[in-house]
C-alpha positions in Angstrom: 70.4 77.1 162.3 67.0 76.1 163.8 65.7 79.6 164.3 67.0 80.1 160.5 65.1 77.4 159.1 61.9 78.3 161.0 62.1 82.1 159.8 62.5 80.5 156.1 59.1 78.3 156.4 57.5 81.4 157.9 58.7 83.8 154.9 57.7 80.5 152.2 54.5 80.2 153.9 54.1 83.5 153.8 55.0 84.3 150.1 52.4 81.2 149.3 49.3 82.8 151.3 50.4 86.4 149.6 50.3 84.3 146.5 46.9 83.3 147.1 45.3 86.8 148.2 47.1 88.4 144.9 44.9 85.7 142.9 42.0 86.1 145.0 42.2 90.4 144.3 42.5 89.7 140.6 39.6 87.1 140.6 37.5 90.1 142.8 38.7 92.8 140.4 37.7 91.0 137.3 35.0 92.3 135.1 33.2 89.3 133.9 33.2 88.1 137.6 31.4 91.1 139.1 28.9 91.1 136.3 28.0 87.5 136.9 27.3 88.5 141.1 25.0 90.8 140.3 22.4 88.5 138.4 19.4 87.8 140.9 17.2 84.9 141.3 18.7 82.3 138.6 21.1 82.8 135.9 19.2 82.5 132.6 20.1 80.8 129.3 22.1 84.0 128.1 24.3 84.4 131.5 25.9 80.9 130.8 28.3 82.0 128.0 29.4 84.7 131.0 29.6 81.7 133.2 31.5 79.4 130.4 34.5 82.6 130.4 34.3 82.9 134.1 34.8 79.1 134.4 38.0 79.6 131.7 39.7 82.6 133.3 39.6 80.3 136.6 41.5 77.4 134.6 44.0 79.5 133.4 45.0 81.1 137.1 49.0 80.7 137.1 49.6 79.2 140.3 51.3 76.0 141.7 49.3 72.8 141.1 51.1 71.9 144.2 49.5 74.0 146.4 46.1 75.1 144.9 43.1 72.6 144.8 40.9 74.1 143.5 39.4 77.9 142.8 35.7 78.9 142.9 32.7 81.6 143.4 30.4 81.2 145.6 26.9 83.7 144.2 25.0 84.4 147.2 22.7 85.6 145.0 22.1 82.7 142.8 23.4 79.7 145.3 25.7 78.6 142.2 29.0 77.9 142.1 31.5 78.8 139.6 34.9 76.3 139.8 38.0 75.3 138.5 35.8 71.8 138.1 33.0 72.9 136.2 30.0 75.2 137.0 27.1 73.5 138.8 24.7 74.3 141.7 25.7 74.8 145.2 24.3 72.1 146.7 26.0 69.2 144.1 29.1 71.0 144.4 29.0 70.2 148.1 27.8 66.4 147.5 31.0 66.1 145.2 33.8 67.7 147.2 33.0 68.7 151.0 29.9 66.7 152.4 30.7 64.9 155.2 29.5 64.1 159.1 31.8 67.6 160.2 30.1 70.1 158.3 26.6 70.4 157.1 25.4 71.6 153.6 23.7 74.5 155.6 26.9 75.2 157.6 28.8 75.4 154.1 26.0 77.2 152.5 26.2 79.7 155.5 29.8 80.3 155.8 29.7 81.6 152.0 26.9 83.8 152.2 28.9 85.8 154.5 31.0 88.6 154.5 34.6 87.8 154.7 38.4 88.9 154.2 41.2 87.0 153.8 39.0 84.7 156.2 40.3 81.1 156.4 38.7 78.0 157.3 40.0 74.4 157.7 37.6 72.1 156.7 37.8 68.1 155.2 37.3 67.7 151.7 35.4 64.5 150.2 38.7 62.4 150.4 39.1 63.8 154.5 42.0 65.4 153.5 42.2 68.6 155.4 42.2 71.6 153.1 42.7 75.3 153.6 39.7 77.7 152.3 40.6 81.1 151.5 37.8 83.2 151.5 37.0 86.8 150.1 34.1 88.4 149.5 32.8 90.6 146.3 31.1 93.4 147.7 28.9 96.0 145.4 31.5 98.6 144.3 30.2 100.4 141.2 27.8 99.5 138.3 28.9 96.0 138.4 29.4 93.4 141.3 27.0 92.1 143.8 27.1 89.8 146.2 30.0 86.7 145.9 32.5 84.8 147.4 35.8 83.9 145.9 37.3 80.9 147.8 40.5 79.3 147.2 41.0 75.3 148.2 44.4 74.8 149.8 46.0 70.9 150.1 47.7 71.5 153.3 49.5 68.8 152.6 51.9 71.1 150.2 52.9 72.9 153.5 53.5 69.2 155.3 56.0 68.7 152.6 57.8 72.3 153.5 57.8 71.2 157.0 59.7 68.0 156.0 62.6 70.1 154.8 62.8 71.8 157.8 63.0 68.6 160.4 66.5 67.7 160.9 65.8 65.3 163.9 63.0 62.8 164.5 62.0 64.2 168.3 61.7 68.0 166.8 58.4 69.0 166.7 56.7 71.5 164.2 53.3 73.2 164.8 51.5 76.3 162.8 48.6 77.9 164.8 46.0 79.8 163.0 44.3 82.8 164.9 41.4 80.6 165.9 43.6 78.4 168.0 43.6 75.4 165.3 46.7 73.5 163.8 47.1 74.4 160.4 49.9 71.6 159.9 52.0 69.8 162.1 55.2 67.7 161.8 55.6 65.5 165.1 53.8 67.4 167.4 49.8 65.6 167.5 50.7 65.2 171.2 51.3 69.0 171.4 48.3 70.3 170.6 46.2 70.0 174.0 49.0 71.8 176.0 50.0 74.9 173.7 47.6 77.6 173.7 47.1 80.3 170.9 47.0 83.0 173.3 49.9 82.1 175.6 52.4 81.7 172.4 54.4 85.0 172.5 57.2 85.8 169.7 60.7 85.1 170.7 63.8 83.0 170.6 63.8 79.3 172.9 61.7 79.8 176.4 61.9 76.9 178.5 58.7 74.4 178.9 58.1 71.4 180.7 56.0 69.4 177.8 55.8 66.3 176.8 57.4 65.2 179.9 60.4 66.4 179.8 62.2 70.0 179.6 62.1 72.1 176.4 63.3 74.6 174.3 60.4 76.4 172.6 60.6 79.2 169.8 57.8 81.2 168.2 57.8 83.2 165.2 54.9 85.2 163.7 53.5 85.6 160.3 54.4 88.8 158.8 50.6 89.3 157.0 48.5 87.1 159.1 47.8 86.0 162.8 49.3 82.5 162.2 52.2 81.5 164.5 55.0 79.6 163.5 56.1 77.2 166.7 59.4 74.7 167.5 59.6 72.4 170.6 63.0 70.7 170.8 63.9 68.5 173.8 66.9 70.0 175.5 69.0 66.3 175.8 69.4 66.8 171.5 70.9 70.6 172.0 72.6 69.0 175.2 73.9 66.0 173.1 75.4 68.1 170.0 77.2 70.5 172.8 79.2 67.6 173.8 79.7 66.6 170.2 80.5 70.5 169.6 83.0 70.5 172.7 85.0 67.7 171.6 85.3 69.3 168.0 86.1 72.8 169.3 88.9 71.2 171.6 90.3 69.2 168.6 89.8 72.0 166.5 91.7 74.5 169.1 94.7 72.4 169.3 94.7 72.2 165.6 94.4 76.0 165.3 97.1 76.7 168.0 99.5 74.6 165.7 98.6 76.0 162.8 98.0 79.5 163.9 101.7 79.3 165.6 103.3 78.0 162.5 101.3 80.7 159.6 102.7 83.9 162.5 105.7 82.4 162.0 105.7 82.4 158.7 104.3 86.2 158.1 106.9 87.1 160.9 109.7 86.6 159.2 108.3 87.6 156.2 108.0 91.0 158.0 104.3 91.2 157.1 102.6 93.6 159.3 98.6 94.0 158.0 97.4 96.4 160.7 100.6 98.6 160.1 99.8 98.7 156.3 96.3 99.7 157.2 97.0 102.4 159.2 99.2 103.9 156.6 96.3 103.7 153.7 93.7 105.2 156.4 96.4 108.2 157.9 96.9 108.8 153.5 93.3 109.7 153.8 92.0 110.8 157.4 93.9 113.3 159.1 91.9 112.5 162.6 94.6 111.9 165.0 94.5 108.9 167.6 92.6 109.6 170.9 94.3 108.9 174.3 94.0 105.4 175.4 93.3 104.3 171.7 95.2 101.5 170.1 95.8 101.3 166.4 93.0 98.6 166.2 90.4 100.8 168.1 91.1 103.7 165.9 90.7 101.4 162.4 87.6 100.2 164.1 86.3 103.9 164.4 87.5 105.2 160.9 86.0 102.0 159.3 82.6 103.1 161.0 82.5 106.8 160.6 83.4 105.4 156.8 80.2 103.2 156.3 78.1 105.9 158.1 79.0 108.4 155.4 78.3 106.1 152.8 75.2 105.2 154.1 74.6 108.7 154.7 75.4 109.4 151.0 73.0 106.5 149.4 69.8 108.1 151.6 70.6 111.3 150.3 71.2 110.1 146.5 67.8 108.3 147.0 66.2 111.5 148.3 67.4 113.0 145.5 66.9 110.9 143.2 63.1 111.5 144.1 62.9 115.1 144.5 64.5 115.0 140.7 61.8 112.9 139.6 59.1 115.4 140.8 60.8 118.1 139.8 60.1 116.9 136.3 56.6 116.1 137.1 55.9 119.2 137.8 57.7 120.5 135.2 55.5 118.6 132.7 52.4 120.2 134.8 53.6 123.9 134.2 54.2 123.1 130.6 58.3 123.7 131.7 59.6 120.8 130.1 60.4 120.9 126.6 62.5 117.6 126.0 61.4 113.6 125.5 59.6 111.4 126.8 63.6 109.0 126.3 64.9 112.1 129.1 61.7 111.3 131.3 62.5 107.4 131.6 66.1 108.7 132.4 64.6 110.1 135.7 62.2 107.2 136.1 59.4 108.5 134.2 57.6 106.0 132.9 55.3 107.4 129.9 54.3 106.8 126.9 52.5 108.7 123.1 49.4 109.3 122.9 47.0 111.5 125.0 46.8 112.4 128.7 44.7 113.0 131.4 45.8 114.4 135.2 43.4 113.8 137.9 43.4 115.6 141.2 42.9 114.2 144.4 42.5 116.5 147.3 41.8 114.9 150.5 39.8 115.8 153.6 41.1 117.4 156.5 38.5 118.3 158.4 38.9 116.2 161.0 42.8 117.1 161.8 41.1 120.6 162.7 41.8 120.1 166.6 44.9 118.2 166.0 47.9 119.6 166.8 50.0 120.9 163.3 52.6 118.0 163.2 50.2 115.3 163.9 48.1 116.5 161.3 50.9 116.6 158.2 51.6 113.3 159.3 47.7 112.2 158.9 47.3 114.1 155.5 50.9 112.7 154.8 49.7 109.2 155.3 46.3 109.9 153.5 48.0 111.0 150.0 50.3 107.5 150.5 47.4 105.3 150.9 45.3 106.7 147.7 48.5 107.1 146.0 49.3 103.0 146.1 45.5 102.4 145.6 44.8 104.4 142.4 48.1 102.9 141.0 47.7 99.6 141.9 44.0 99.6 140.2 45.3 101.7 137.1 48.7 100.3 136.1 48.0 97.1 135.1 46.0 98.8 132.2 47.6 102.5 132.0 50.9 103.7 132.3 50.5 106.5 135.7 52.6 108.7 137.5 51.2 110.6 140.9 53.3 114.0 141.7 52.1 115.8 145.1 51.7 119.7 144.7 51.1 121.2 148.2 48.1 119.4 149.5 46.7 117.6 146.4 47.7 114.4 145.4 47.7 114.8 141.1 47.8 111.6 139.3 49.1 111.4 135.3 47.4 108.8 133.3 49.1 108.1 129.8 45.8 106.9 127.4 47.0 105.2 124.2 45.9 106.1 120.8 42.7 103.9 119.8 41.7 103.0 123.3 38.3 103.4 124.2 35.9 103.7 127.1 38.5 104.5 129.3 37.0 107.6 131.0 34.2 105.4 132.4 37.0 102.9 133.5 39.0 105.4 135.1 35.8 106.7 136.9 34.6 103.5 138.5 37.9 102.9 139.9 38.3 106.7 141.3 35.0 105.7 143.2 36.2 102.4 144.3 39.4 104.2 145.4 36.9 106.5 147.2 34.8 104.4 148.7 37.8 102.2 150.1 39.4 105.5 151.8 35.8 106.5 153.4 34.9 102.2 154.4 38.0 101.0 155.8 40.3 104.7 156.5 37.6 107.0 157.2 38.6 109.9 155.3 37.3 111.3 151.9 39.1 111.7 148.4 37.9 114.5 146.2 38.5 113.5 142.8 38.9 116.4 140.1 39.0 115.0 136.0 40.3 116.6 133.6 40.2 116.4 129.8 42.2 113.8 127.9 45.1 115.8 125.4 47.5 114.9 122.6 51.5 114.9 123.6 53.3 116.0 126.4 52.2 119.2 126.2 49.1 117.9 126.8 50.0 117.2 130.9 49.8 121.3 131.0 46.9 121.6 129.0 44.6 118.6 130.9 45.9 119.9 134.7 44.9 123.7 133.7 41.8 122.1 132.9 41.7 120.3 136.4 42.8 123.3 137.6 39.6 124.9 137.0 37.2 122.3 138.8 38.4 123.5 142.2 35.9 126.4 142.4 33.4 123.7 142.0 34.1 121.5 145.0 32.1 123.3 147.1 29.8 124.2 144.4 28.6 120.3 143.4 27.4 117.7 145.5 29.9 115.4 143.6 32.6 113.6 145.1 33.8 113.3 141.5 33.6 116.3 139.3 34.6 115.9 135.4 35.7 119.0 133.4 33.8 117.5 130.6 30.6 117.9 132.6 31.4 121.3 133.6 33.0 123.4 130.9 30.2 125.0 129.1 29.2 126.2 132.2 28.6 129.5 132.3 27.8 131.6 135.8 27.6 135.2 135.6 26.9 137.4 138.6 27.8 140.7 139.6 28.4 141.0 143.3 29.7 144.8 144.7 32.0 144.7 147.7 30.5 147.7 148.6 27.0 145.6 149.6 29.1 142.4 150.8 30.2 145.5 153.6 26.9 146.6 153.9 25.6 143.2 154.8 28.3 142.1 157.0 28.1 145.3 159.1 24.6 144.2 160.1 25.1 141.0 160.4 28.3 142.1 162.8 25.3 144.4 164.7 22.6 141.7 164.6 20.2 143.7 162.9 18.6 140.4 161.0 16.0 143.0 159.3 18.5 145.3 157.4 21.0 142.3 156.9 17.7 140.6 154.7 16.7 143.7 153.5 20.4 144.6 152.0 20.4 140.8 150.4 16.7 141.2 149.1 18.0 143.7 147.1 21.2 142.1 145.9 18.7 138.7 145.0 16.2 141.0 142.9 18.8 143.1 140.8 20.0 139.6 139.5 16.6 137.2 139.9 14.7 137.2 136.3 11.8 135.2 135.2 14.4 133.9 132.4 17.3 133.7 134.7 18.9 129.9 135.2 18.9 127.8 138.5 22.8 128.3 138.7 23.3 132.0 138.6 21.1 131.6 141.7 23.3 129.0 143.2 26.0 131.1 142.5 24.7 133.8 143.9 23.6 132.5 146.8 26.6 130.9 147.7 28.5 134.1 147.2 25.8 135.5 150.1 26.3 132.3 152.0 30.1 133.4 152.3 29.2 136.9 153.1 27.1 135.5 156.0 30.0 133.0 157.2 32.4 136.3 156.9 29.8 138.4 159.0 29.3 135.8 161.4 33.2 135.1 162.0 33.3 139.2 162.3 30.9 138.9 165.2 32.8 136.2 166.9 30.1 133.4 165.4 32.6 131.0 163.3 31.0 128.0 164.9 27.2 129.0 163.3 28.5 127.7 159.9 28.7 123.7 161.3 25.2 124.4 162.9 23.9 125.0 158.9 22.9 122.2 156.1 24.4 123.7 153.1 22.2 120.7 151.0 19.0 123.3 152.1 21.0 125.8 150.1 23.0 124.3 147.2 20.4 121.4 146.2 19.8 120.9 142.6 16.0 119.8 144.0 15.5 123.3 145.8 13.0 126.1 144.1 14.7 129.7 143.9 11.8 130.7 147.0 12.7 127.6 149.0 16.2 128.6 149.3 15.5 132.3 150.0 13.5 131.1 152.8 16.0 129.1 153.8 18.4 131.5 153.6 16.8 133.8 155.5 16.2 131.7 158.0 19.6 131.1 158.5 19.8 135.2 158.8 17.4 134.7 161.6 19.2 132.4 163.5 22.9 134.1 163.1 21.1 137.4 163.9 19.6 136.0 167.4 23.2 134.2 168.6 24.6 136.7 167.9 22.8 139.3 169.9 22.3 136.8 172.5 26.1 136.9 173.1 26.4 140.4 173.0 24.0 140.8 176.0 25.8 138.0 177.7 29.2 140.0 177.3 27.6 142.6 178.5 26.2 141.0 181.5 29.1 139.2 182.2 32.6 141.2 182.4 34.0 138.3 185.0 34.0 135.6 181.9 38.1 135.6 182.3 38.6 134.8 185.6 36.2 131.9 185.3 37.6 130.7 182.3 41.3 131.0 184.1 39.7 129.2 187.1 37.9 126.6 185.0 41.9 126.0 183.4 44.0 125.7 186.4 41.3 123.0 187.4 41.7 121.4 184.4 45.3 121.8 182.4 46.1 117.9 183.2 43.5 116.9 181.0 45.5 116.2 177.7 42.3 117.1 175.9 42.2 120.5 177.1 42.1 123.5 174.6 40.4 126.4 173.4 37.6 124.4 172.0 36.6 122.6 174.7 37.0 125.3 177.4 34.9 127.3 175.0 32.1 124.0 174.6 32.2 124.2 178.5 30.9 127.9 178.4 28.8 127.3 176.0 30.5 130.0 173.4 32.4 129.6 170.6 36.3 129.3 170.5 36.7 132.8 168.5 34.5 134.5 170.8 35.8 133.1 173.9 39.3 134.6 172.8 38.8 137.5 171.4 37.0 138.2 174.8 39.6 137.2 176.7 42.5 138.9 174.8 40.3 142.1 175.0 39.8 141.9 179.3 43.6 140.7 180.0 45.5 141.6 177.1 46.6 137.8 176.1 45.8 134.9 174.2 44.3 132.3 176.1 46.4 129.5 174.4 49.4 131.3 175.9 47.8 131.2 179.4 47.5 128.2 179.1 51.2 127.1 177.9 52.4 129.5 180.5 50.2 127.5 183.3 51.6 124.4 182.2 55.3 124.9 182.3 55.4 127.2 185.7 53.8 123.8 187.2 56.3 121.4 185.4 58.7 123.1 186.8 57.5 122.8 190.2 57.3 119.5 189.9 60.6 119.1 188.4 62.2 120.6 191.1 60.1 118.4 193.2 61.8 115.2 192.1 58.9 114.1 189.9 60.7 112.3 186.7 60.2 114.0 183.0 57.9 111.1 182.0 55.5 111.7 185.0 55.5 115.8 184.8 54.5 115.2 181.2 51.3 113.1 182.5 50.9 115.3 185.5 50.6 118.6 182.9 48.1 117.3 180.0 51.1 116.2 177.7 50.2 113.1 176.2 54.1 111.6 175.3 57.3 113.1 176.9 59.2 114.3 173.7 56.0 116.7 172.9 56.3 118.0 176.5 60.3 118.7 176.1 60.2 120.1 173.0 57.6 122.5 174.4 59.5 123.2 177.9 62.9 124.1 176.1 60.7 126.7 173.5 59.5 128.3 177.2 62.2 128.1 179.0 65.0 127.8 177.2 66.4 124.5 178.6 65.3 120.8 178.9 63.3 119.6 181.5 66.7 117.1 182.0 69.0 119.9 182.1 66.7 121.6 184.7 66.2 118.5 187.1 70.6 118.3 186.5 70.8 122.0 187.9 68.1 121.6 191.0 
C-alpha cells in the first residue's frame, strides 16, 4: 500500500510539472510573445499595447490557482518583465516578489539572462515561502523571437498538501530530491536531509538503513520526465508492529475460514457441484488438445486459459497493425488520385480531414551519416528520424490545421487540410517547417529536406498538390534550399541538350587520366550551349549534368571518394560568374585527372597490395570498427579501389575475407571453451546476437549448438 501510494504522488507530481512545461511550450510558441523578445534596447510607446495582450494571454492560462503563483517573461533584451501581476521593470519586479538576504538582484538578473530548459530553481519569494521556478528559454527560431525567458512560480506548498494524503503514520517520512541534491518538499523528514545523498539514492523497493538511529526501510522511486526522486523512510518497529496485528487477524481469520470453508464444501458436495469438472467439459467442447502425462485437470485449464489469452492478445496487435496499414493504404490512395469516395469513409479509417484545399509536403531525411552503418542499424536510425519529425510537424500544425503524415518508401509526406478563407498560411506553414528543421539539426543532428507543394481544391487535390511535390525532387541537389516551394520553382524553365555519346567520350578519359582531352571534350559541350543571351541556370544545369559525368568517370576509375574531397557551393552558387565556375570546374578535372593516374602507377608498382591488406586484417579483425573503409583510409586508397584490386589479384571480395577470417577464428575459440559472449568481443562483434546471427549464415549452426557438439 506504501509503495502504491508513493508511485501515485510520483505520477500526480508528475502530471503537475508536465502541466507546467505544456503551458510554458504554448507561452514559447506564442506569436505575440516572440515578437515582443525581439525588441532591442527599450520597448517604445507603441510596443506596450503588445505588452498589454501579452500581459492578458498570461491571465487567462488555464491552470490550478492551487499550484501556480504566478507566470512571467523575463526580456533579456529589454531587462522587463512581463507577469501575471502586471508588466513593470526587472529590477521592481524583484523588489516586490523575490529580494531577500539569499539571492541578489544580480544573481536573479543572471539566472534569467541565461539559457535554460525545463531548468528549475528553488528560491524564497518575498513572504520566504519557498517557491519552484520553472524556467525556459525563447531562443531566435524564425522572423520572430529573440532572446526571453518564460518562468513559472510554483507554491511548493500545493505539493506539501499531496504529501499530506500520502502519510498514514506520524514517524513516516517523505522526501523529494531534485537533481541538484536539494529537497523539493518534505513531510517529516528535516532530520533526513544531511544523511541521504542524491547520488547514493538508487530506484527500488525497501533497502535497509540505519538513520535516524534506528533501523529502516527505505524505497525510492523516480520521476518518469525528470531527475527528481521520490523517497520513503519507515522505521521497521511500525511494519514490525502491524505484522503482529496482521498475525493475530490472519489466525482469527483462518479459523474462521476453516469453519466456513468446511461448512460451504459441504454444502456444494451434496449439491453434487463440481466447477473444475464443468470447466473441463466447456474447454474439451472447444480444444481438442489432449492432456499431457503428469498433468492434472487444473494444470491443463491453466495452460488452455493461457494459450487462450495469448491468441487474443495476439489477435488485438495484429487488428491494431492492421488497422494502421488500412489507414495508409488510403493515404496513399488519396496521393495516387485512387480514391474516389468521402471524406465520411476517410474518418471511418481514422482520417481526419476536412473541405477546402490541400497541400502535401515532403520530408526526406538525411542519411548520410548511416553510410558505414551496418543495413539494420541504419533503417532503424532513418526509422526513428521520420518518428521524431513526424510528432514535431504535427504537434506544431494541428492545433491550427487538420494533418495527416503517410510514409512512402524513405520520405516522410505530410497532408495539410487549408480551410476556405484562411490566409497567410503558407508563410505559417514555412516558419514551422524551419523550426521543425532546425530542432532535428540542434538537438538530433540530422537534417529534414522539406519539399512544398501547391495548395488545391477537394480531395482530388491531395494528387494534384503531391505531383506537384513530386516535381521538386530534381531540385534538391540543384538549390541550396533546405526548403524548396513549388511556387518558387514552376515557371522554371531549363533546357539543355546533353548526348550520351559525349557523356562516353568524357568519361573514357577521365577513366584514362587524360585531364587535357577530358576538358577539351567538355569545352566543347560548354560552347555549343554557352550564349551571350543564354541564362545563369541553363549553365547550372549544365554544369551539374558535367559534374555527374565527372563523379561517373571518377567511380569508373575506382575514384568514388574524389566527390567528398569537392565544394559543390564553388559550382552551383547563385553568386558564381559562368568563367569562375569553368575554372572551377576544370580545376576539379585537374585534380581527378592527377589521383587518378597517381593510383594507376601505384597499382602498377605495387602487385603485393593483397597480401598486405590480408596481413594488415588478420592483425586487426578484433577491432569492431574494422571494414572496407578504414582498411582502405589505412592504405591511403579509396574503398572501391582497394576492392576492385583485390577482387581482380585473388578472385574475392574483401568483405568476404574478412567474414571468412572471423568465423574460422570463432570457431577456434569456441571449441576452445571461450563463452559466445567473449568470442563475439574477441572477433570485432560488438553485441552477441549480431555475432550469432552472422555464425549460423556461415556455418550453418549456432555458436551454442557448436560449443553443445565439441
Amino acid at each position: 500500500m506504501n509503495l502504491g501510494m508513493l508511485e501515485m504522488v510520483r505520477d500526480e507530481m508528475d502530471q503537475r510539472v508536465d502541466e507546467i512545461g505544456r503551458t510554458a511550450q504554448r507561452v514559447a510558441w506564442d506569436f505575440e510573445v516572440q515578437k515582443a523578445s525581439n525588441v532591442k534596447g527599450q520597448f517604445g510607446e507603441e510596443d506596450q499595447m503588445l505588452l498589454y495582450r501579452i500581459y492578458r494571454s498570461l491571465n487567462n492560462i488555464n491552470i490550478s490557482e492551487s499550484l501556480i503563483q504566478d507566470v512571467f517573461i523575463y526580456f533579456n533584451n529589454t531587462q522587463y518583465v512581463v507577469s501575471m501581476n502586471g508588466n513593470m521593470d526587472a529590477s521592481l519586479f524583484y523588489d516586490l516578489y523575490y529580494a531577500g538576504p539569499e539571492v541578489s538582484f544580480e544573481s536573479f538578473r543572471d539566472y534569467m539572462g541565461e539559457i535554460h530548459f525545463q531548468d528549475i530553481w528553488m528560491i524564497p519569494n518575498k513572504r520566504n515561502i519557498s517557491t519552484m521556478l520553472y524556467s525556459m528559454t525563447i531562443l531566435n527560431l524564425g522572423s520572430y523571437g529573440g532572446d526571453a525567458t518564460i518562468v513559472i512560480a510554483v507554491n511548493t506548498q500545493a505539493f506539501q498538501t499531496l504529501l499530506d494524503s500520502m502519510k498514514w503514520n506520524e514517524d513516516m517520512n517523505i522526501l523529494i530530491f531534485n537533481e541538484s541534491g536539494d529537497v523539493m518538499t518534505s513531510k517529516g523528514g528535516d532530520d533526513l536531509v544531511t544523511q541521504l545523498k542524491y547520488e547514493e539514492l538508487e530506484e527500488g523497493d525497501y533497502q535497509k538503513r540505519e538513520l535516524l538511529g534506528e533501523s529502516c526501510a527505505m524505497a525510492v522511486r523516480n520521476s518518469g520526465n525528470s531527475d527528481w526522486k521520490y523517497v520513503t523512510v519507515i522505521p521497521e518497529r511500525i511494519f514490525e508492529n502491524m505484522l503482529i496485528r496482521i498475525r493475530n487477524y490472519s489466525l482469527l481469520g483462518l479459523f474462521a475460514c476453516i469453519l466456513l470453508g468446511f461448512f460451504i464444501s459441504r454444502y456444494f458436495a451434496l449439491k453434487h457441484y463440481n466447477p473444475i469438472k464443468n470447466l473441463m467439459e466447456t474447454f474439451k467442447g472447444h480444444v481438442k488438445q489432449p492432456m499431457d502425462q503428469g498433468e492434472d485437470e487444473f494444470q491443463w485449464l491453466k495452460r488452455q486459459a493461457e494459450l487462450f489469452f495469448m491468441e487474443k492478445m495476439d489477435l488485438d496487435r495484429i487488428l491494431h497493425d492492421n488497422q494502421k496499414s488500412l489507414k495508409n493504404y488510403y493515404l496513399y490512395q488519396l496521393l495516387e488520385a485512387s480514391f474516389h469516395g468521402t471524406l465520411e469513409e476517410l474518418q471511418d479509417h481514422n482520417i481526419d480531414l476536412g473541405e477546402g484545399g490541400f497541400l502535401t509536403v515532403i520530408f526526406q531525411i538525411n542519411s548520410e551519416k548511416e553510410a558505414e552503418q551496418s543495413q539494420e542499424r541504419s533503417v532503424l536510425e532513418m526509422e526513428l528520424r521520420r518518428f521524431i519529425v513526424n510528432n514535431i510537424f504535427k504537434e506544431l500544425l494541428e492545433e491550427y490545421f487538420k494533418v495527416e503524415m503517410v510514409e512512402v518508401g524513405q520520405d516522410l509526406i505530410a497532408i495539410i487540410n487549408i480551410p476556405e478563407g484562411v490566409m497567410g498560411y503558407d508563410e505559417f506553414i514555412r516558419k514551422n517547417i524551419e523550426q521543425v528543421q532546425q530542432m532535428t539539426e540542434r538537438k538530433f543532428d540530422f537534417q529534414a529536406i522539406a519539399l512544398v507543394g501547391d495548395i488545391c481544391q477537394g480531395l482530388y487535390g491531395i494528387h494534384t498538390s503531391y505531383v506537384h511535390t513530386r516535381e521538386l525532387t530534381e531540385y534538391v541537389q540543384l538549390l541550396e534550399e533546405d526548403v524548396i516551394a513549388y511556387e518558387e520553382v514552376k515557371n522554371r524553365q531549363v533546357r539543355c541538350e546533353y548526348s550520351i555519346e559525349a557523356e562516353h567520350k568524357i568519361i573514357n578519359a577521365v577513366k584514362a587520366g587524360d585531364a587535357s582531352l577530358a576538358k577539351e571534350y567538355m569545352e566543347q559541350e560548354l560552347n555549343k550551349h554557352i550564349s551571350q543571351d543564354i541564362s545563369v541556370e541553363t549553365v547550372r544545369y549544365l554544369t551539374f549534368e558535367l559534374m555527374g559525368t565527372l563523379l561517373k568517370g571518377a567511380e569508373a576509375a575506382g575514384s568514388g571518394r574524389f566527390a567528398q574531397t569537392l565544394d559543390f557551393g564553388q559550382f552551383f552558387s547563385r553568386r558564381v560568374s559562368i568563367e569562375e565556375m569553368k575554372r572551377n570546374f576544370f580545376g576539379a578535372v585537374d585534380t581527378l585527372c592527377e589521383e587518378i593516374a597517381r593510383e594507376q602507377r601505384e597499382n602498377e608498382q605495387d602487385n603485393s597490395l593483397s597480401r598486405r591488406v590480408e596481413d594488415y586484417i588478420e592483425k586487426n579483425f578484433s577491432d569492431p570498427d574494422l571494414n572496407i573503409s578504414i582498411t582502405a583510409q589505412y592504405f591511403d586508397i579509396t574503398p572501391s579501389y582497394l576492392s576492385s584490386v583485390y577482387k581482380k589479384q585473388t578472385g574475392r571480395s574483401l568483405l568476404d575475407y574478412i567474414t571468412t577470417l572471423r568465423m574460422n577464428r570463432a570457431e577456434e575459440l569456441l571449441r576452445q571453451d571461450y563463452s559466445v559472449l567473449e568470442v563475439a568481443s574477441m572477433t570485432g562483434f560488438r553485441d552477441s546476437n549480431t555475432f550469432i546471427r552472422r555464425f549460423k549464415k556461415k556455418k550453418g549452426i549456432t555458436p551454442g549448438q557448436l560449443k553443445k557438439n565439441t
